[in-house]
C-alpha positions in Angstrom: -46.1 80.6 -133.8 -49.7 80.5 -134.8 -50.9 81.2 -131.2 -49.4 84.7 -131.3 -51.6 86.3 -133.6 -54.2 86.2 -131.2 -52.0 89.2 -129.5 -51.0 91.0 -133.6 -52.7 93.0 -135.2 -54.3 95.9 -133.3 -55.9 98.7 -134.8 -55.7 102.2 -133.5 -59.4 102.4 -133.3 -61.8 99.5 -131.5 -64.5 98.3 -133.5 -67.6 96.6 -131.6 -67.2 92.9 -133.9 -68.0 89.7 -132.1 -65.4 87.4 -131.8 -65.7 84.5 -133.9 -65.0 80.8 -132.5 -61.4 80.6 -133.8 -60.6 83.6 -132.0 -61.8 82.7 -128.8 -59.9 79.4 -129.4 -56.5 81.4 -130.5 -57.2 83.4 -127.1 -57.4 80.6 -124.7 -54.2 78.8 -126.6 -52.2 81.8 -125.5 -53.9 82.2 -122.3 -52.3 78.4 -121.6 -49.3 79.0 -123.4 -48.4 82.4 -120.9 -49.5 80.3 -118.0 -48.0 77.0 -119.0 -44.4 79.6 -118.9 -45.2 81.3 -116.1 -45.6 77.6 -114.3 -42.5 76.6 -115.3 -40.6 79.3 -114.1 -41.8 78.6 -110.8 -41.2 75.0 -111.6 -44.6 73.4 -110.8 -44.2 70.7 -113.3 -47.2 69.2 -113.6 -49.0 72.7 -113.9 -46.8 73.5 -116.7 -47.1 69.8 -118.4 -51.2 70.5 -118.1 -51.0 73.7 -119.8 -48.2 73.2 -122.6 -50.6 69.6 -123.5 -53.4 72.2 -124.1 -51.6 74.6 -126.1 -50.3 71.9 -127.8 -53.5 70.6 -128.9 -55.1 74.1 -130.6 -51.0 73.8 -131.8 -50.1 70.1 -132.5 -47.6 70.5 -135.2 -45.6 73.2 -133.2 -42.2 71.5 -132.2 -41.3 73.8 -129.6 -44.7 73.1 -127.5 -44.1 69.6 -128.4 -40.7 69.8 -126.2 -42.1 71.2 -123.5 -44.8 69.1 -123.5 -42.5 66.1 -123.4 -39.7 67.8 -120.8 -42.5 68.9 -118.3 -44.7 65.5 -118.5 -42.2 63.7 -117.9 -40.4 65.9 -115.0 -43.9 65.7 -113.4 -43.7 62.1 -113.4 -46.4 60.9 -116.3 -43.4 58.3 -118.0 -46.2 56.9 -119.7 -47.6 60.3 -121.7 -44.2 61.3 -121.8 -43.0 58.5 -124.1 -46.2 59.0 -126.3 -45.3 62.6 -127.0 -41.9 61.2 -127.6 -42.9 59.4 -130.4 -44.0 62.1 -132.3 -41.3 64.4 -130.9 -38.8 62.1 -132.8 -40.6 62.4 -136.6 -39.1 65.6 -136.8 -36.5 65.7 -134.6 -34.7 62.0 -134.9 -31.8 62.3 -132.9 -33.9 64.6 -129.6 -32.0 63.5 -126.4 -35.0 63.9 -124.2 -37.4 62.1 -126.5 -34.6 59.1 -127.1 -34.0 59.0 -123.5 -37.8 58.9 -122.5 -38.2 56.1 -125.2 -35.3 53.8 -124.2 -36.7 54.3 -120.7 -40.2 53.1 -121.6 -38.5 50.3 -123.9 -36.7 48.7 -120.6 -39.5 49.2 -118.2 -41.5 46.9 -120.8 -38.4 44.6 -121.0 -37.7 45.5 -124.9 -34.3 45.6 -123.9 -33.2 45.6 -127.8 -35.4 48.4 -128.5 -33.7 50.2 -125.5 -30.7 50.1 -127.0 -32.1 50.6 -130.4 -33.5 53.9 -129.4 -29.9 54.7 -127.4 -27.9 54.0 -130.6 -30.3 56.9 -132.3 -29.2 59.7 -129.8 -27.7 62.3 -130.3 -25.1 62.2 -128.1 -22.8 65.2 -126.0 -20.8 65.0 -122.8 -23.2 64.5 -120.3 -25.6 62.4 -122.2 -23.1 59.9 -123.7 -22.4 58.8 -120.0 -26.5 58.2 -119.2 -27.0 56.5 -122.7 -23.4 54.3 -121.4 -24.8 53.1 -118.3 -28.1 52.6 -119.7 -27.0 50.1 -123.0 -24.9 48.5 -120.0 -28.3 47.3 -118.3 -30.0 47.1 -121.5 -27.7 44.9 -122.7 -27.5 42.7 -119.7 -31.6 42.8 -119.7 -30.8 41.4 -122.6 -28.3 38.7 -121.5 -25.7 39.6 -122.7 -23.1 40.2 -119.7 -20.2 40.7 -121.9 -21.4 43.5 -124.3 -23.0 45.2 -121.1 -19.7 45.3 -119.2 -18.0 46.6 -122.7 -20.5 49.5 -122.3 -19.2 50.5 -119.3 -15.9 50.4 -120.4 -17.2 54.2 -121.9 -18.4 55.5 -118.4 -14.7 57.2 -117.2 -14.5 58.5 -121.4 -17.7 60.3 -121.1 -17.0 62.3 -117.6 -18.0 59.5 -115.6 -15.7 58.0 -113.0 -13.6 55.4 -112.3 -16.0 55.0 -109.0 -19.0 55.1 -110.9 -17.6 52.6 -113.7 -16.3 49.8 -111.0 -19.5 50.2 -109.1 -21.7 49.4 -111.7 -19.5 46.4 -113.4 -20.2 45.3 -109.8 -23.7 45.3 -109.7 -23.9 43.9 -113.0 -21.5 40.7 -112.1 -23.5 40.3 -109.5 -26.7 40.1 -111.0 -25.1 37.7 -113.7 -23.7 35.9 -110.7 -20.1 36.1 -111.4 -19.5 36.4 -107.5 -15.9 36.2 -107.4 -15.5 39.0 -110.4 -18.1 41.5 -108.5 -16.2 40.9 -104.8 -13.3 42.7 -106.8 -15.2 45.4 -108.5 -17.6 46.0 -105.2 -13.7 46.6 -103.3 -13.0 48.5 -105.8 -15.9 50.9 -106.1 -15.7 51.4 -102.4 -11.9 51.6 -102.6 -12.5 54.9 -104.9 -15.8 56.1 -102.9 -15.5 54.6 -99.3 -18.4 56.3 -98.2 -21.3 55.9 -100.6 -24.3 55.0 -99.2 -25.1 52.9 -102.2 -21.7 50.9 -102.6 -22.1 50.3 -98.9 -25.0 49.0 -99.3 -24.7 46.7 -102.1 -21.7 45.4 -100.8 -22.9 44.8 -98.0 -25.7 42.7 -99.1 -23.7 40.9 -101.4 -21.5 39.8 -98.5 -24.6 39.0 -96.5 -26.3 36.4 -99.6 -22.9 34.2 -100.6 -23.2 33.3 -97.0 -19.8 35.6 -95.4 -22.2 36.9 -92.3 -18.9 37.5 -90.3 -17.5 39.7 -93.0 -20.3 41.5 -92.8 -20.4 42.2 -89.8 -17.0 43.4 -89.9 -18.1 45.6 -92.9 -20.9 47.1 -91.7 -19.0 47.7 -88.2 -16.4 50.4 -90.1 -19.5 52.6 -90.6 -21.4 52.3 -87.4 -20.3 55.9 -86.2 -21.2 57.3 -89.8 -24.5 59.2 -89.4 -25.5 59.2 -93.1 -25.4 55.3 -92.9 -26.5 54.9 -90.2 -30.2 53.6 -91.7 -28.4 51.1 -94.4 -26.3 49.8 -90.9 -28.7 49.8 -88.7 -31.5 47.7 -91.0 -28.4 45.2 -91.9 -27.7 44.4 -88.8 -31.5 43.6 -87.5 -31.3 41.6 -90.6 -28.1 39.7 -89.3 -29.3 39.0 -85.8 -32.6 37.6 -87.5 -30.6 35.2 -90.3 -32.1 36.8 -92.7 -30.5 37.2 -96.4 -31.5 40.2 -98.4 -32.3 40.6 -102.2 -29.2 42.2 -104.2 -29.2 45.7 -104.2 -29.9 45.3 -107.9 -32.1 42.1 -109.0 -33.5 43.3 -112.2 -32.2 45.3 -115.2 -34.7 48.1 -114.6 -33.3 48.5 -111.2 -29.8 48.7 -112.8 -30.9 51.4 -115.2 -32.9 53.1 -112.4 -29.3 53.3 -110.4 -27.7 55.1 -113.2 -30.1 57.7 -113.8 -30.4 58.1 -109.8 -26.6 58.5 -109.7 -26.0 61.4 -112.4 -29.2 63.5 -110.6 -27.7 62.7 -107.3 -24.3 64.9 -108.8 -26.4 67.3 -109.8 -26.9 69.2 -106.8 -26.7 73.2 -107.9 -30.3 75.1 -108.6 -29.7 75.7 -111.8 -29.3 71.8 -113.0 -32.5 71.1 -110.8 -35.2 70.1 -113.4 -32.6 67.9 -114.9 -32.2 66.2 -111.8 -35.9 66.0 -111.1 -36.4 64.8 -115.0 -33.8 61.8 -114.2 -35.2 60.6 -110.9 -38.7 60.4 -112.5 -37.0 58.0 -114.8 -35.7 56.4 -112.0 -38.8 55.8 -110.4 -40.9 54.6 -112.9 -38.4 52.1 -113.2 -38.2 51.5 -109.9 -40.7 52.2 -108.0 -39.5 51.2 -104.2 -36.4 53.4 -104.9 -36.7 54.8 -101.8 -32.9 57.0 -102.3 -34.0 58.1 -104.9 -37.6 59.6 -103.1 -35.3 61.2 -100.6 -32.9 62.8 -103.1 -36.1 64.0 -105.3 -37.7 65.2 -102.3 -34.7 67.8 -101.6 -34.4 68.9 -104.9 -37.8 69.8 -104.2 -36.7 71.5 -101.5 -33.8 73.3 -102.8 -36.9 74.9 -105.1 -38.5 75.6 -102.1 -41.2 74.0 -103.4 -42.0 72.2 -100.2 -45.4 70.6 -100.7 -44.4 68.8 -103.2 -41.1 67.3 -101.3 -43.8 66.5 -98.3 -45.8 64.7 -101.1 -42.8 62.3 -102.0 -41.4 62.2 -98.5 -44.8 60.7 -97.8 -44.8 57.6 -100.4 -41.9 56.8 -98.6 -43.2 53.3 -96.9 -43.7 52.8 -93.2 -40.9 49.6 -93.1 -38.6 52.1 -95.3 -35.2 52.3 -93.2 -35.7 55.9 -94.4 -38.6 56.4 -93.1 -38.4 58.0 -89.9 -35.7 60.5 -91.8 -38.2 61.4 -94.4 -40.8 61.9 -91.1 -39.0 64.8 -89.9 -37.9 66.4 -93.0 -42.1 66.0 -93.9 -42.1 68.3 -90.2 -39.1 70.5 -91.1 -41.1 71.7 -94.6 -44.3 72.1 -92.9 -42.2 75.1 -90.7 -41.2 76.0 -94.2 -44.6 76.0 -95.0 -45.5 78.6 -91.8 -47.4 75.5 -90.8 -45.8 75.7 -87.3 -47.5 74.3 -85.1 -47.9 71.3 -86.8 -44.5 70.9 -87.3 -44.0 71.5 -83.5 -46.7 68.8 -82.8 -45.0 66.5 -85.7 -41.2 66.9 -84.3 -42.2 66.1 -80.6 -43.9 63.3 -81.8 -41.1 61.9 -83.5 -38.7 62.5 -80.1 -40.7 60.5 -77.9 -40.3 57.5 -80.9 -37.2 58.1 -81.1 -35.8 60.1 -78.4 -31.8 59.3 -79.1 -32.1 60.6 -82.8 -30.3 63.9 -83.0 -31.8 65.0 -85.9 -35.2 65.2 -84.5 -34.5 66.9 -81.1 -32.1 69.9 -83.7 -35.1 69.9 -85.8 -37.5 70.5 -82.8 -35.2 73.5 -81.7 -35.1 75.6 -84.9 -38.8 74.9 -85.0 -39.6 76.2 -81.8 -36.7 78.7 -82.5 -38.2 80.0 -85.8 -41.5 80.7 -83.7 -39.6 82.6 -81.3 -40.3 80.0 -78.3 -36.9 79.9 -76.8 -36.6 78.4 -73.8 -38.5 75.3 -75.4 -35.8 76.0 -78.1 -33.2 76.0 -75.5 -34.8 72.7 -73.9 -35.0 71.2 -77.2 -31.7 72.0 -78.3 -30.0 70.6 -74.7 -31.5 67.0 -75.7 -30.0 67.1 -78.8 -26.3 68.2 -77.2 -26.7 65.5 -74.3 -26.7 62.8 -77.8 -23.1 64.4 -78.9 -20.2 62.3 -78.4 -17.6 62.8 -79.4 -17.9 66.5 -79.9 -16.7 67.2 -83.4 -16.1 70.4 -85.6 -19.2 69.8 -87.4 -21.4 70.4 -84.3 -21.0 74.0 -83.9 -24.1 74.8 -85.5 -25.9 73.4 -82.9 -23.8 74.9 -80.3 -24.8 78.2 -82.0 -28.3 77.3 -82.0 -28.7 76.5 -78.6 -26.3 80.1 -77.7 -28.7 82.2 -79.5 -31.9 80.8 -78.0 -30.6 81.0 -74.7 -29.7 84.4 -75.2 -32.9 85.2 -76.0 -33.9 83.5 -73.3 -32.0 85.8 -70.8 -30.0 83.3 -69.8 -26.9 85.3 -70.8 -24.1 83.1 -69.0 -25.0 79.6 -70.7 -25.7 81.2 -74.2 -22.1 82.9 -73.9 -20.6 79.8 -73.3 -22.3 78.3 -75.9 -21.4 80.5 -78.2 -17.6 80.4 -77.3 -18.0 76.9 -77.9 -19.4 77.3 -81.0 -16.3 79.5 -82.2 -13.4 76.8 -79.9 -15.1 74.2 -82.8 -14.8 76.6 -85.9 -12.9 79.8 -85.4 -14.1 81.4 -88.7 -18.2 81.5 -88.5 -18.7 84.8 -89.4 -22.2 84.3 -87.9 -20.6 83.0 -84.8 -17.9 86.1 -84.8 -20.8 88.5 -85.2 -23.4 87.2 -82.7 -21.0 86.9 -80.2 -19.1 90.4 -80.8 -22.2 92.2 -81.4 -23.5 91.3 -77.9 -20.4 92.0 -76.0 -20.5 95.8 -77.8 -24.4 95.9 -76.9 -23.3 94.8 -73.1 -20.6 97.5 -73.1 -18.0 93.9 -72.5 -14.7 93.3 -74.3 -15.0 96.1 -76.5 -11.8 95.4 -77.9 -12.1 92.0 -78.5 -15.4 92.5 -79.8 -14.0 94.9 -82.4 -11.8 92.5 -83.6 -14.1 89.8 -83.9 -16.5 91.7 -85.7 -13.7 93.0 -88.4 -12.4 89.5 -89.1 -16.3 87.9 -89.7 -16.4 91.1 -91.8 -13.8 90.0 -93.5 -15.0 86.4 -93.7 -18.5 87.7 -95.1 -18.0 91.0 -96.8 -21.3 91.8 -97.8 -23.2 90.6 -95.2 -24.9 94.0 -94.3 -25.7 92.9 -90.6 -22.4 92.1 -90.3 -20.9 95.4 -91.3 -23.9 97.1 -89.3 -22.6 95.2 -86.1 -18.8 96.4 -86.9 -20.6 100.1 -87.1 -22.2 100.2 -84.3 -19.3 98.9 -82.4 -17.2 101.5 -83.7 -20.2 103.8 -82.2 -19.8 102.0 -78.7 -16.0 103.0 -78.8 -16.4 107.0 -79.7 -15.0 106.5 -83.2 -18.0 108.1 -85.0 -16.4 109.0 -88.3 -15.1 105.5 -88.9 -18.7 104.7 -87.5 -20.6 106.7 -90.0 -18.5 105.2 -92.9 -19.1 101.4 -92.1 -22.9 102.2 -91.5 -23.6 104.0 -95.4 -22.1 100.7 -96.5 -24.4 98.5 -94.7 -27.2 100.5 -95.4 -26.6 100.3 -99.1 -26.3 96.3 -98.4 -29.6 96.4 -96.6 -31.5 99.5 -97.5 -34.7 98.8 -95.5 -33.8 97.5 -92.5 -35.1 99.8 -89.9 -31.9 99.4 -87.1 -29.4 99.8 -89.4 -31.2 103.0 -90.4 -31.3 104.3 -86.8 -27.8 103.5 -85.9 -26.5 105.2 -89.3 -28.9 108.6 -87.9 -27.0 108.4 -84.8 -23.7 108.0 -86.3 -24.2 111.1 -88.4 -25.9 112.9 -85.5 -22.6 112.9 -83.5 -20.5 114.0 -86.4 -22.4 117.1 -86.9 -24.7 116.0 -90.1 -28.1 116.3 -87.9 -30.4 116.4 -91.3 -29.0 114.0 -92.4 -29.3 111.9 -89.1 -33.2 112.9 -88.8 -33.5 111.9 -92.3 -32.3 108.3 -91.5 -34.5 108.2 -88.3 -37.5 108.6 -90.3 -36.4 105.9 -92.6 -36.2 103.6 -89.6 -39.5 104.8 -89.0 -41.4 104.1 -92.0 -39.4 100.7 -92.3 -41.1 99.6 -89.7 -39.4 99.5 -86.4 -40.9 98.2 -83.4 -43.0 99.4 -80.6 -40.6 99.8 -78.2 -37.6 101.8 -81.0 -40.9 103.7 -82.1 -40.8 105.9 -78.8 -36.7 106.0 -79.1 -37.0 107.2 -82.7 -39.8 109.8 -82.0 -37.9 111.4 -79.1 -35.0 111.8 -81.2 -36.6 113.2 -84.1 -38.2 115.5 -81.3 -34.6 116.4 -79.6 -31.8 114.9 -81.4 -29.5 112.6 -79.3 -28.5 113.8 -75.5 -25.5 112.7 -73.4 -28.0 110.2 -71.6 -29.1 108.8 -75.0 -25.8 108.2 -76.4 -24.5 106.5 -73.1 -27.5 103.8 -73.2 -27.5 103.2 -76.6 
């Protein structure tokens, strides 16, 4: 690439020369080109779309900064810029997926629907984006009018690792638009049939129900999910709808919106980290076509978050309008990222804000626990956390976690006798959270309480979570508890080598080899704890035994 010579060619001795124009220019190319890598690493997209654009024009025949360029534009949201680079991404490279794709998107968003599928038909095509370009000549070809060649589209979708699900659900949508009622009642049942709890199927159903004029049967539909929290904004807003006669647009009243569904339905599969800019990439797409997508906000917004890059999920969690259904949702996950954010007293302020609007939403009252918890407040923690139990019912497996939550803030709260029952709780509704196990376990062997059951519970999460070196520190330092110091020693090296710089897993592993004889090596360990940072108060503990080794007293109240 032309921009590296501005790093080739040193010479073993410096000559005093002035730089000459072109070489500042090569200089400050590269300087953009490093950063514009360095940004998209850390995938701030629009950074990285900024900087490849400028390296791109000192570079402007280069194809791979031409890629990038197009990728990171259009992952950043600029569908516009995106499509323009496309064009000339496409001169030399006819069959480019992203370039096609970003060009058949810009093509229906204008209501070409014939280019669309023009530009589709060019692309190069492999497993996962034969399905996209299926579903997308389906709309195309019904924003074209043509009903018949878009449902024959479809009839790829299951071929090209789609699903039977995905391929009745949108032959629904589309009958529908075409207003082929009694052919899209059949495909909506069967979508839902194969998914029976997507929030979209539920919610186009539902709506289709709701406009041919069958307000009973929706009723009746909606009334299956009323206990399904995930649904619960889609059921919730249909039934205000109901009581106020109102009849809602179909989910899907344009082609754009059809096309926007597909691409929102691949990212929404694509939910591991490494098939995250993907998934941002296609729910741009998604949004430029659709604007008011709302979902689609929500599942961009995580992906975001599973980034951790959390201002930028606030930013689209807040374009998320005030009459949204999602709204209040997006509200406190805005709250939970600024605790992400180490913005905590904000998000404190935020969450109890959001409980006094809505003080029977779960989600807000477990939110304002771990964010009180996080900043070590815990009996507000506790308090918090006691709303959110009180809006149980029925008590489930799935609530553990918050039975947990409440146990360890309690317990930090002194209140020993709640958090233990909590905590037993937590462990009657899932029996195998090694977190649970070892929480649990590790306070009865710090209390000197059911040492033997303790034991055991701390083996079997250590055999739930292997390399957990907490874990296996708590299963050492029981050991300790008991007398068995060999066995002791031997599970401590292993979770020091799992967590090498935590500063009580250092000091139990110097007492363990204190009381099998290996006293260097035990003062060697305390120092570690030492420079790792312990506390105030295991300061003094560790000085005195560095001073005179462990006593009879010190063992019996450690």
């Amino acid at each position: 690439m032309m921009l590296l010579a501005a790093c080739a060619g040193q010479t073993d001795t410096m000559t005093a020369t002035a730089a000459t124009p072109a070489d500042v220019s090569d200089a400050n190319a590269y300087g953009s080109y490093l950063a514009a890598r360095i940004a998209a690493s850390d995938h701030d997209m629009p950074q990285a779309a900024k900087l490849y654009r400028q390296s791109l024009a000192t570079d402007p025949n280069n194809p791979d900064l031409l890629s990038r360029a197009l990728l990171y534009t259009a992952g950043a949201g600029n569908v516009d810029e995106a499509a323009r680079l496309a064009e000339r991404v496409v001169e030399t490279a006819p069959d480019d997926r992203v370039a096609r794709l970003a060009l058949a998107v810009a093509a229906i968003k204008r209501h070409d629907f014939a280019e669309a599928r023009a530009q589709i038909g060019k692309s190069a095509k492999g497993p996962f984006t034969a399905l996209t370009l299926s579903l997308l000549d389906a709309w195309a070809a019904q924003g074209a009018g043509n009903t018949d060649a878009a449902l024959a589209s479809l009839k790829d979708v299951t071929t090209e690792g789609g699903t039977s699900a995905l391929n009745a659900y949108h032959r629904a949508l589309i009958l529908d638009l075409a207003g082929r009622n009694s052919d899209a009642d059949v495909a909506y049942r069967e979508a839902l049939a194969l998914a029976p709890g997507s929030p979209r199927m539920v919610e186009g159903y539902g709506r289709f129900l709701e406009r041919t004029n069958r307000a009973a049967d929706a009723r009746a539909f909606y009334a299956k999910y009323a206990d399904d929290s995930a649904l619960a904004p889609i059921v919730e807003t249909a039934n205000v709808r109901l009581q106020a006669g109102r009849i809602p647009d179909r989910l899907v009243s344009r082609p754009e919106d059809g096309a926007a569904e597909s691409l929102f339905g691949i990212a929404a599969s694509l939910s591991d980290e490494a098939s995250a800019d993907v998934a941002i990439l296609y729910l741009r797409f998604a949004l430029y076509l659709s604007p008011d997508f709302d979902l689609a906000k929500i599942v961009l917004a995580d992906r975001f978050e599973a980034l951790k890059k959390y201002q930028d999920a606030i930013s689209v969690y807040r374009s998320i309008a005030a009459s949204s259904p999602y709204h209040f949702a997006a509200a406190v996950q805005i709250a939970i990222d600024e605790g992400r954010l180490d913005q905590n007293d904000k998000a404190i302020a935020d969450l109890t804000a959001l409980t006094r609007e809505r003080p029977s939403d779960l989600t807000a009252w477990t939110a304002l626990g771990d964010a009180y918890r996080s900043t070590e407040k815990y009996a507000q923690a506790a308090d918090a956390y006691d709303h959110a139990v009180k809006l149980v019912t029925p008590v489930t497996t799935k609530d553990w976690p918050l039975y947990y939550a409440r146990g360890v803030a309690e317990e930090r709260s002194h209140n020993w006798s709640a958090a233990e029952q909590d905590l037993q709780q937590a462990l009657k509704l899932s029996p195998d959270q090694p977190q649970v196990l070892n929480y649990l376990g590790y306070s009865w062997v710090d209390q000197g309480r059911n040492l033997s059951e303790a034991v055991a519970m701390l083996e079997k999460a250590r055999a739930l979570s292997p390399y957990d070196g907490y874990i296996v520190d708590s299963v050492g330092w029981a050991y300790f508890r008991l007398g068995r110091y060999q066995d002791s020693a031997k599970t401590l090296e292993q979770a020091v080598l799992l967590v090498p710089g935590d500063p009580t897993i250092n000091e139990h592993l110097g007492d363990a080899y204190w009381m099998v004889g290996r006293k260097l090596d035990a003062r060697f360990q305390w120092s570690h704890a030492l420079a790792f940072g312990a506390d105030e108060k295991a300061k003094a503990a560790l000085q005195q035994k560095l001073q005179s080794g462990l006593t009879p007293a010190t063992v019996a109240h450690s």
